[in-house]
Phi, psi and omega in degrees: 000116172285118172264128184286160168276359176298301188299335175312287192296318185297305204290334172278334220254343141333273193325292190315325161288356169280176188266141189246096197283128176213189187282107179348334195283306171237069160294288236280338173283344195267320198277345147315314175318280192289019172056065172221130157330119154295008164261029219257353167321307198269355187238019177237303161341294177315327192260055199208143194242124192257155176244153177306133158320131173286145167277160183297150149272156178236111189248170148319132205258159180260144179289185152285293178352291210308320208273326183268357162275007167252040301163270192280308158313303192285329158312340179274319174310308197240066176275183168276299162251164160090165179261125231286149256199088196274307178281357201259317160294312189283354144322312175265359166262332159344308166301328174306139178248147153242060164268006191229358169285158157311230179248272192321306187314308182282007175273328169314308183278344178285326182303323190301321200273332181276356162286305172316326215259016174244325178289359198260355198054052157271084199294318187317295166306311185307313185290328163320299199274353180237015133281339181273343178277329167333290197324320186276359175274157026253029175278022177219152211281159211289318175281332175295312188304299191298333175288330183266009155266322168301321173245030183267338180288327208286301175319309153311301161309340176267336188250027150099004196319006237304295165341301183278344170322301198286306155323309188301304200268342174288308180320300176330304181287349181251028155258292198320116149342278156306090203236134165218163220278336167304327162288325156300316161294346189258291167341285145359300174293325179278007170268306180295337155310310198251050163053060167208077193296341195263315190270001153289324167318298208313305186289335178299293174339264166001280195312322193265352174281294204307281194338290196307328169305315173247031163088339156308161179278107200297145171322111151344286166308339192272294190318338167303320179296290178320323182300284181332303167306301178308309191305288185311289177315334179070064150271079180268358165303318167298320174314305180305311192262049188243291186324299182309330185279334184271018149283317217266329180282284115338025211266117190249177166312258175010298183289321185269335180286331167301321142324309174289327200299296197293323182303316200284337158284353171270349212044054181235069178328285168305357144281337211262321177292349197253338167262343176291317186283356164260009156288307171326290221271341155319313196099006184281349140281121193234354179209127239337291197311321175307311199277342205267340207287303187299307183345289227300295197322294211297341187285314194286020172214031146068036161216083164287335188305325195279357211268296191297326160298335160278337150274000135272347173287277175355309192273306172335297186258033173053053195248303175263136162312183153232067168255178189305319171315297173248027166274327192285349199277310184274338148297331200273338175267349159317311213286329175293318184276023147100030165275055180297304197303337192276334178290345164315285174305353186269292151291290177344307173308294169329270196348273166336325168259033177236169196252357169224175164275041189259346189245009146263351156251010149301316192246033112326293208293301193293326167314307149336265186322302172310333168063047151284060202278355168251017162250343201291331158334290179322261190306357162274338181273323164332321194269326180316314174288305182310329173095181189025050235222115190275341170252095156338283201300334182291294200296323198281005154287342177297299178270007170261312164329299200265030163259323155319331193270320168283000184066037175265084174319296211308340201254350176291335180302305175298333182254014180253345180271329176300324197299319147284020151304330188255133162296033162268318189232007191310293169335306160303301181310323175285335173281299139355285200297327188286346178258010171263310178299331164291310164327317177288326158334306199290287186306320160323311186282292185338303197287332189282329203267000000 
């Protein structure tokens, strides 16, 4: 499975919404960074599958020495006023010999420094330095541990680390108290980085089981994920009822034309027009192929007027070209929707830009039908002269009816014996040439008597 860079970036830019677990000393500047409540403890709890109580640890007590040469860095991290002085901390913890702290103490200082060096995007460093506070259990409190595995994984994951990523947060998980859904989506994404779509499904899932339990609206990005995956295994039925469900939550453009697309890979037409027209009424077709697409949909499911209104705004706001193709498309949904007369002139135009006669002998027949019989004339000798015209025997029955209609037998007799050259029309044609003839027949005595 290949990860696209579309997907890259949604999966990263995934993270920054998660949550990013540190030391109680600077949590509440990281749940700013990251626009979360400093309160986000007790509400990630709620959304979160719990585990039995851990036991407590017994660490090493911090001196006052110790606490007050961290003292002055951490006020550069974290002031009170003014903006926080990173490099400036990290200089003065440079300084510092720990070589007579404890554990804790010196986990204290590992801590300081890999906030500075994640707050500076040293990730790199950051992740250093919150290994080396790793390094110190069990002589660090046991949520200091389990948070700062969590966010040596987040780190990783940002710096494409994945293989190790995957790892970090798996360990993580069989530490954590607590598991919340936002950590099961970041697993997920790093299983879809690292080409293992059944445990990415599983855990995205998951993540979207906790929200729907309790009645929140699962994240966006994650049905974006889920979509992807189902899609990549080619699973598209699960792809549709991923999609249905981010229209009905989300419903953007995007989601209902990827809905149509996929109703259109089900052979699910009538689905497939009704979310391609809310795109439509979004404004989200902007371009020929698109409205001539929705046209096609609205004809094959038998509501041409909406076809031909899309195709008169479409040519109107010079979207659709007016080349013959697709004036004869917008005359043939005029002519359904029982609109000849507006369709007439319509054709006629196609015609006129067309390089044979066959759409001129299309709108004979409409001329015909119209009981316009000196124009349906006109204009079948026209497609004549012009050529290429694929069924022949249709137009010149077509111009022997409306010369017949004019009471010229002799010469509809002459276009009804070309028509029954081809057997296709022989039959018909022959029924014709015997009623013209009885007609001349007719007229012959009338004039004799």
């Amino acid at each position: 499975m290949k990860m696209t860079a579309a997907a890259t970036k949604l999966v990263k830019h995934t993270l920054l919404a998660a949550p990013l677990m540190l030391a109680p000393a600077v949590s509440s500047v990281v749940m700013k960074a990251f626009n979360q409540d400093a309160t986000f403890g007790a509400v990630y709890a709620q959304e979160a599958t719990k585990k039995p109580p851990q036991k407590t640890r017994k660490t090493p007590a911090l001196s006052q020495k110790v606490f007050k040469k961290l003292e002055a860095p951490n006020q550069l991290i974290n002031p009170e006023q003014g903006e926080p002085d990173y490099r400036g901390a990290l200089k003065l913890l440079n300084e510092i010999n720990t070589d007579k702290f404890n554990k804790y103490e010196k986990a204290q200082v590992y801590n300081l420094k890999g906030f500075a060096y994640y707050s500076l995007e040293d990730y790199r460093n950051a992740i250093k330095q919150y290994k080396l506070l790793l390094a110190q259990s069990p002589q660090i409190p046991l949520g200091l541990e389990v948070q700062i595995t969590y966010t040596v994984g987040q780190l990783q994951f940002v710096l494409e680390d994945y293989d190790a990523a995957e790892k970090t947060i798996e360990k993580w998980m069989s530490m954590a108290p607590i598991i919340g859904a936002d950590a099961h989506a970041l697993l997920g994404q790093i299983y879809y980085t690292n080409k293992k779509p059944k445990k990415a499904i599983g855990s995205i899932n998951t993540a979207v089981g906790m929200y729907d339990k309790k009645g929140k609206t699962p994240k966006e990005n994650w049905f974006q994920i889920l979509s992807a995956l189902h899609y990549e295994v080619g699973d598209n039925k699960k792809v549709i009822g991923i999609l249905e469900r981010l229209v009905r939550l989300y419903p953007k453009q995007t989601y209902w034309r990827r809905l149509a697309g996929m109703y259109g890979l089900d052979n699910r037409e009538k689905d497939q027009l009704y979310a391609y027209d809310a795109v439509y009424q979004m404004g989200g077709l902007s371009k020929e192929k698109e409205l001539m697409n929705l046209a096609y949909l609205y004809m094959g499911e038998d509501v041409p007027y909406l076809a031909a209104k899309v195709l008169k705004k479409g040519l109107a706001d010079k979207i659709i070209e007016p080349t013959s193709k697709n004036l004869e498309v917008y005359a043939t949904a005029l002519r359904m929707s029982q609109e000849v007369k507006k369709s007439i002139p319509v054709m006629e135009q196609a015609a006129s830009k067309s390089d044979g006669g066959d759409l001129y002998a299309r709108l004979a027949g409409i001329y015909l039908d119209s009981d316009n019989n000196k124009k349906a004339v006109e204009v079948g000798e026209k497609a004549l002269k012009r050529g290429k015209v694929k069924r022949k025997d249709q137009l010149y029955i077509t111009l022997g009816m409306a010369t017949a209609n004019q009471k010229k037998y002799s010469s509809a007799i002459k276009f009804f014996k070309e028509a029954a050259k081809d057997p296709r029309s022989k039959k018909f044609a022959t029924g014709w040439i015997k009623y013209c003839q009885n007609e001349l027949e007719r007229e012959r005595k009338l004039a004799a008597s």
